[in-house]
N, C-alpha and C positions, 0 to 999 in steps of 0.2 A: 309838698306831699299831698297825696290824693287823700279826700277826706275818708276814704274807707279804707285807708293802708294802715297796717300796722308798724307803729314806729320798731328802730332796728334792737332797741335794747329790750324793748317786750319779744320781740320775735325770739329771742337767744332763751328770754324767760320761757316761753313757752314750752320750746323746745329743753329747756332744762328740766320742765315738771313733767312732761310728756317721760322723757327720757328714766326719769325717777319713777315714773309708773312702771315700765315696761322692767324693770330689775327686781321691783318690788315684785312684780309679779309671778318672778319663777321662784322667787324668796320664799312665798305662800307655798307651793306646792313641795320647794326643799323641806321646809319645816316639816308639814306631815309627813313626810319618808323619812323620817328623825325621830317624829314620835312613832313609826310605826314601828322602829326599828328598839324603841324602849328606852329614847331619852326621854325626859321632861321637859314640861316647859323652863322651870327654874334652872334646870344646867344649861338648854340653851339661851337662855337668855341672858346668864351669864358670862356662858361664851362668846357669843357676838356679841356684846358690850363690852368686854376686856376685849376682845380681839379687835375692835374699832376703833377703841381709845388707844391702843398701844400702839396701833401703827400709825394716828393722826398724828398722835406724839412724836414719834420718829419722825416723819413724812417734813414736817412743821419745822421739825427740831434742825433738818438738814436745809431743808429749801427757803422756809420762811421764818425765821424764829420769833422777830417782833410777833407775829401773829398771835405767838401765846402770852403775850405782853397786855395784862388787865386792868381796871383801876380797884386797888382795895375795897372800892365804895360798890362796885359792882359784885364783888363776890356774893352778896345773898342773893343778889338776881338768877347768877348760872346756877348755885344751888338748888334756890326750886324749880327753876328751868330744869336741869338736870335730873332731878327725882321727881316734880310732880310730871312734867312734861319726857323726855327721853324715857327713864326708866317704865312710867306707869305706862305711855305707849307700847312699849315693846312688851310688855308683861301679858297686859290684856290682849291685846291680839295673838299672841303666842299660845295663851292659854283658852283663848275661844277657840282657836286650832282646831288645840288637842281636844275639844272636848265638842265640836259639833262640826260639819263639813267646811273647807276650804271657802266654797261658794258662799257659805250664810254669813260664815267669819269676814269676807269680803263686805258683802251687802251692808251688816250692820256696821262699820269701819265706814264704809262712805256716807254714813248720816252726819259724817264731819258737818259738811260743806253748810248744811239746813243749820247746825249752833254758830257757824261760824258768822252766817247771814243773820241770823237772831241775836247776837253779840255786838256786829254792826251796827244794827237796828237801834237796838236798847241802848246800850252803851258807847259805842261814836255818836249817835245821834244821825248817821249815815243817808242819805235820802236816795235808797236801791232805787236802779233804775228798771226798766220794763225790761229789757234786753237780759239783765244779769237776774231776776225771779226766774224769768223764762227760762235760759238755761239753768238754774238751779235744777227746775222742775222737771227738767228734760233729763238732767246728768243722771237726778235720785232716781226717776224713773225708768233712764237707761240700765241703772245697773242693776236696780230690779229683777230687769228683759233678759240684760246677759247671763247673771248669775243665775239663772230660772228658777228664782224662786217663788215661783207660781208653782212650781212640784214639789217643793219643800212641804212638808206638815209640819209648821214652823211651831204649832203647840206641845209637837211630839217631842222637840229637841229639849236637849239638857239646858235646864232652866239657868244652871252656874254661865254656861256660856254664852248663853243669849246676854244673860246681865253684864259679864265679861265683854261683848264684843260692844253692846251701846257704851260700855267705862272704855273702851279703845279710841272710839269716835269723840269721845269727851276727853278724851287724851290729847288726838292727834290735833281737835280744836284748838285745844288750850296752846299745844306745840305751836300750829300754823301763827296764832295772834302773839305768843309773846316771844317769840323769833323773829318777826316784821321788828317788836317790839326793841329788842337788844340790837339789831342791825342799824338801829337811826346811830349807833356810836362805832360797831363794830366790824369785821366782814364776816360774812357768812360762815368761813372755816373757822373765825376763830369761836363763833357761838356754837359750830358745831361739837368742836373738842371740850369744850368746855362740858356742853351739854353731856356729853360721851364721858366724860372723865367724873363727875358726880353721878351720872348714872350707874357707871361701874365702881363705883365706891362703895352706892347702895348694896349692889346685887352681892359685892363678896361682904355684906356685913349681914342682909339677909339671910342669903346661903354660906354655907362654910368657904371661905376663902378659897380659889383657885378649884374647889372641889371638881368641879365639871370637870378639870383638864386633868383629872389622873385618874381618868376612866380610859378602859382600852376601846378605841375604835377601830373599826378598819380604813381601808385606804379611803374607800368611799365613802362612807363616814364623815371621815376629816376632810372629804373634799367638798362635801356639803356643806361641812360648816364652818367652813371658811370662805364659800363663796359667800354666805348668808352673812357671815360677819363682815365683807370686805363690798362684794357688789349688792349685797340684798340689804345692806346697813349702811358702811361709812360712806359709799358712793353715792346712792340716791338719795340720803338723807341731805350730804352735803348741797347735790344738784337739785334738792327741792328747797332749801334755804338760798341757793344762790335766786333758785326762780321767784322767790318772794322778794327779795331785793331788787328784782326786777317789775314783778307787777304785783299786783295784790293780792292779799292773804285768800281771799273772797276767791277769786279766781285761780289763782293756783291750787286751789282745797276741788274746787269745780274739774280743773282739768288734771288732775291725778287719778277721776275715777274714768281715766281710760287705761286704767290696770286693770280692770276685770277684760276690758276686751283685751288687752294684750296677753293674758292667762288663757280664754279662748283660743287665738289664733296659737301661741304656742303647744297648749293640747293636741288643734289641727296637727299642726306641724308634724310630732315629734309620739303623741300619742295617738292619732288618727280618730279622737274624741270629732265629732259631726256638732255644728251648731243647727238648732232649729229655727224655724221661720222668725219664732218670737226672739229670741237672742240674737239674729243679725239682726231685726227692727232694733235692739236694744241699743246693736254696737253704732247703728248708724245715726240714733238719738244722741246719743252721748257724743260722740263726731260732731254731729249737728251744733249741740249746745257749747262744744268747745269753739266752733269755726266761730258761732254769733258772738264767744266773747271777745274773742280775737278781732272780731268785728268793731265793736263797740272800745275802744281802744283811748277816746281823749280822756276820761276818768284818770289814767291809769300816768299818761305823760309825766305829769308832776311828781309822781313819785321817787323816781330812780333819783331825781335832782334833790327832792329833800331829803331824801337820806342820805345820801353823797356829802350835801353844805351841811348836815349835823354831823355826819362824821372828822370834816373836818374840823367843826368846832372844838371836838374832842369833846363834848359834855359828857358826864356819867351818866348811865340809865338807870341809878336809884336816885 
């Protein structure tokens, strides 16, 4: 193998987190046509959390059943998996939504990558290399570019939601590291349902049971929020779990924020929204710092392998 080639099971990761981005991203804009439409955050986000879990459950139930197959000892793990991590992600970013622009909700959600690189740091005892700071640096301040919020009057916005979108990014941290975490025993669908099935246990004991779903929508309505539960939830969540079983938490956090460029180019597309000089610099920074991690690739080799021999171990992850 050439020494700059990326091996074939990080390639699949990649392209799994990539792929997770680009769902998420029309996800962001369903939502606000949801709240503009006078849902809340707390019905949807009880909606797409039961609607997630219900169908892994099915899905699991017909195709893979071991999968939902746990060990006793782990059950506090997907518990706060499932409510500190699923549920509080999906809350807080739902709810910075609704309460300040799509783009800022973005921005502050991808300071994931900067805790999760400072979690490494402190706590693995990690020794980053020059390659993966750089693209950190590059990604935060790609999205920056793309999301322009350089025109934001970022003092002006709702103070609830700005607080809201950094508790997101400290969300989706916490998700990214201890999903590596449950995965050294597990595979990825079965952390995800799990994650997905205590998260919606939260939301209907929070909210009144089922309440969301005996509101009247219209067609389209329902047809948004159940792509939101199905492609803008169970799918990319699943294929950004499968990409951290592939490469690293560190790096997969890194190249998810090519969701903001993919929110761009879909605007393009579909709303003839124009990017300016500085947002395509942004989207080609963020490009940039994902190609160099893909670059920098032997860190990551040994991974796939010890999580695979500790799965088969079968050891518990409490």
């Amino acid at each position: 193998m050439d020494k700059g080639a990326v091996p074939g099971h990080q390639k699949k990761g990649y392209i799994f987190v990539i792929s997770a981005a680009l769902l998420w991203a029309v996800s962001g804009s369903s939502a606000k046509f949801l709240f503009n439409s006078g849902l809340s955050p707390y019905e949807l986000v009880q909606l797409r959390i039961t609607l997630a879990a219900s169908l892994l459950c099915l899905w699991l139930g017909v195709k893979a059943p071991g999968l939902l197959l746990v060990s006793r000892r782990d059950i506090p793990y997907f518990i706060v998996f499932g409510v500190i991590g699923m549920a509080s992600v999906q809350f807080t970013y739902l709810f910075a939504i609704s309460k300040i622009n799509v783009a800022a909700a973005i921005l502050l959600q991808y300071l994931a990558p900067v805790f999760i690189t400072l979690y490494a740091i402190f706590f693995q005892k990690d020794t980053l290399r020059h390659k993966t700071v750089i693209a950190l640096v590059g990604a935060v301040t790609g999205c920056y570019l793309v999301v322009g919020a350089y025109n934001l009057d970022l003092l002006a916005l709702n103070l609830a939601g700005i607080i809201s979108g950094l508790l997101s990014a400290l969300g989706f941290a916490w998700y990214s590291i201890h999903g590596e975490y449950g995965m050294r025993t597990y595979e990825p669908w079965t952390v995800l349902f799990y994650a997905l099935f205590f998260a919606g246990l939260t939301w209907n004991v929070a909210h009144p049971p089922f309440a969301a779903f005996m509101k009247n929508y219209s067609a389209v309505e329902w047809g948004f929020i159940f792509y939101i539960g199905v492609m803008g939830t169970l799918v990319p969540f699943g294929l950004y779990l499968e990409g951290i079983n592939l490469i690293r938490s560190t790096h997969a956090s890194i190249t998810a924020t090519l969701e903001p460029i993919s929110a761009g180019i879909i605007s393009y597309l579909f709303l003839g929204e124009v990017m300016d000089v500085l947002q395509i610099a942004g989207a080609i920074l963020v490009m940039g710092s994902v190609i160099l991690l893909q670059s920098d690739s032997r860190r990551d080799e040994k991974a796939p392998d010890v999580l695979r021999s500790k799965k088969a171990g079968k050891k518990p992850v409490t």
